[in-house]
N, C-alpha and C positions, 0 to 999 in steps of 0.2 A: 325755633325755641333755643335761645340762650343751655349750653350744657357743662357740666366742671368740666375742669380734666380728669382723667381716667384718677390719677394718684389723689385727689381730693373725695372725689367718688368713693375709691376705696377703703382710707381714713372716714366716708361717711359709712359704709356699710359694716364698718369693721366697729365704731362706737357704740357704746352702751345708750339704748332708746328704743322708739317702739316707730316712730315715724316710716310707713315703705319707702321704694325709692324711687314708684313714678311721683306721689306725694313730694317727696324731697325735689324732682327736676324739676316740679312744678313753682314749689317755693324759690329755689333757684332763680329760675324765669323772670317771677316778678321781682325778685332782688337786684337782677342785671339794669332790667326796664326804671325801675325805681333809684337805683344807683346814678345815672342823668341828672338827677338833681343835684348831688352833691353834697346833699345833706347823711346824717346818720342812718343805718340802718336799724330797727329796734323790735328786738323779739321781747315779750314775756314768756316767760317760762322755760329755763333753760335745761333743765335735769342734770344730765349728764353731758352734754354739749353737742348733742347728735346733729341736730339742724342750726346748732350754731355755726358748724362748719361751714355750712354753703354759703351763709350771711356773710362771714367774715372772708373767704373768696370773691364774693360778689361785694364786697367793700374795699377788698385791697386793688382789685380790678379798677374800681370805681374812684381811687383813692381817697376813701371815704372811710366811715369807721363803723364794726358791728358793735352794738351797747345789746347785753341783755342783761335781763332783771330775773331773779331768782330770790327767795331766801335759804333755797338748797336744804328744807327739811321734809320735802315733798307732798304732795297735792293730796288728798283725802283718796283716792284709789290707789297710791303709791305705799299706804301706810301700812304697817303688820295685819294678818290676817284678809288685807283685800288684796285682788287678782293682779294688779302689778306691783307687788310688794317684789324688790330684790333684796333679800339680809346684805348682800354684800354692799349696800348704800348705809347699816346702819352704822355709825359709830359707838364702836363699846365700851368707851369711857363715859359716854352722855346718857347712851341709851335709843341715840335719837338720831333719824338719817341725814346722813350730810353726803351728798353728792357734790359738793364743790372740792373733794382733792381730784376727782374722777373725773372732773371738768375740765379741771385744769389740765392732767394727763392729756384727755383726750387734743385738747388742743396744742400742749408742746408737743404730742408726736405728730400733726399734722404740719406743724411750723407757723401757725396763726398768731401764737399770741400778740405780736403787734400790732394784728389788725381788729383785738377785739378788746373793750371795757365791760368788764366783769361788773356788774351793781349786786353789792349782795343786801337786799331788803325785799320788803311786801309792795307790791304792785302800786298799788295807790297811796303811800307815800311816797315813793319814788315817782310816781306823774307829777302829785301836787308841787313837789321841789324841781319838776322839770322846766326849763326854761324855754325852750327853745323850738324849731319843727322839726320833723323826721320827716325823710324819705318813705319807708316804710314802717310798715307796725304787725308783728306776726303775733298774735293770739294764741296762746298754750298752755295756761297757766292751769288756774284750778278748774273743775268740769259740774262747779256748783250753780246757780244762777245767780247767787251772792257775789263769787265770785267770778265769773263771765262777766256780769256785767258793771262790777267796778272795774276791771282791764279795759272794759269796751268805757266806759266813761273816764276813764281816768286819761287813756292813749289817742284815743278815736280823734278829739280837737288839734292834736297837734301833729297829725298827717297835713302833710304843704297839700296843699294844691297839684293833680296830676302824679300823687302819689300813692302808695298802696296799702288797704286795709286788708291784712290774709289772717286769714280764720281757721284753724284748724279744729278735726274732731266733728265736724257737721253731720249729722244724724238724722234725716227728716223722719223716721219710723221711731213711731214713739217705744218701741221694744228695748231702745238704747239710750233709754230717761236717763241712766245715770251718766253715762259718759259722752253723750252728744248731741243732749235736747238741749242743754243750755247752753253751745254752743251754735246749736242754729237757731233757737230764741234770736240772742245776739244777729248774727246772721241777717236775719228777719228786719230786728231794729234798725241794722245801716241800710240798710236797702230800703225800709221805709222812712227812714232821714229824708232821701234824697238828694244826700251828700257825697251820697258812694253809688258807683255803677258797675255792675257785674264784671271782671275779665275772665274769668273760665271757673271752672268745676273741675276739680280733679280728684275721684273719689269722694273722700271726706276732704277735702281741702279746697275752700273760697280765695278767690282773689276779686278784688273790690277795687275800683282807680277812686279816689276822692276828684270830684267834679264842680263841687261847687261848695261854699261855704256852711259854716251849721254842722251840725250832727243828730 
């Protein structure tokens, strides 16, 4: 298994996120394997830029480029009153959270920013205006099935060929309806494509190779 350096690593554990950090080698792993291609690397959902870090490692490695997609006003369990609410995300002239100064931080003290394009918009506008194929595609966005499965329709098509579908938040006990049923819903759907074929389990996190055309 592909692993950062120790100082990447540690810019990963030291960032604001909820992601662990066998989850994190893991995504790693397929970032490396996917990196071969030479195409972009491409997260949804970025928060604070926790697991952007290894993307954009595993893209400068690659000489390749990490794109992630955020609108940085956080996910429906990110917001006041629910359990991964931080105040320190909101901003207090809006009223309203914006994790993109925190992203950015997170990434100048790692020294990434050149290996990463920030999109800041909603998931499925930012596919429909996407042009092109990705390497990879990591899955993190919102944890509704509205929104799981516009990420998953909107990104899913434009994984190349021998590239990788990562799914985070996978939940098979329905105990965990809100935050990781509709992430293995999704889950469920590429696999039953037949477009994408299992690469490992780790935790809550899928990794998927696209093998054949379709979604």
């Amino acid at each position: 298994m592909a692993t950062p350096k120790p100082e990447i690593l540690a810019a990963f554990e030291a960032a604001k996120g909820f992601m662990p950090v066998r989850e994190g080698l893991a995504l790693y792993d397929a970032a490396v394997a996917a990196g071969t291609l030479g195409l972009p690397l491409l997260e949804v959902g970025t928060y604070c830029g926790r697991s952007t870090l290894l993307l954009a490692d595993a893209a400068r490695a690659a000489a390749t480029v990490a794109v992630t997609v955020d609108h940085h006003r956080g996910s429906e369990e990110q917001q006041p009153g629910w359990e991964y609410h931080d105040p320190e995300t909101v901003d207090p002239e809006v009223g309203l959270m914006d994790t993109l100064p925190t992203f950015r931080r997170t990434l100048h003290k790692a020294g990434l920013e050149d290996h990463v394009i920030a999109v800041v918009g909603r998931s499925p506008q930012v596919a429909r205006a996407w042009g092109g194929e990705v390497g990879l595609v990591f899955i993190d966005g919102g944890h509704t099935d509205e929104h799981a499965n516009a990420d998953y329709e909107g990104w899913a098509p434009h994984v190349a060929e021998g590239g990788m579908l990562v799914i985070h938040d996978v939940f098979p006990d329905p105990v965990d309806e809100f935050t990781g049923q509709a992430p293995y819903r999704v889950y469920l759907r590429a696999l039953a494509s037949g477009a994408f074929t299992e690469v490992s389990a780790t935790d809550s996190l899928r990794v998927l190779r696209r093998t054949r055309a379709g979604v």
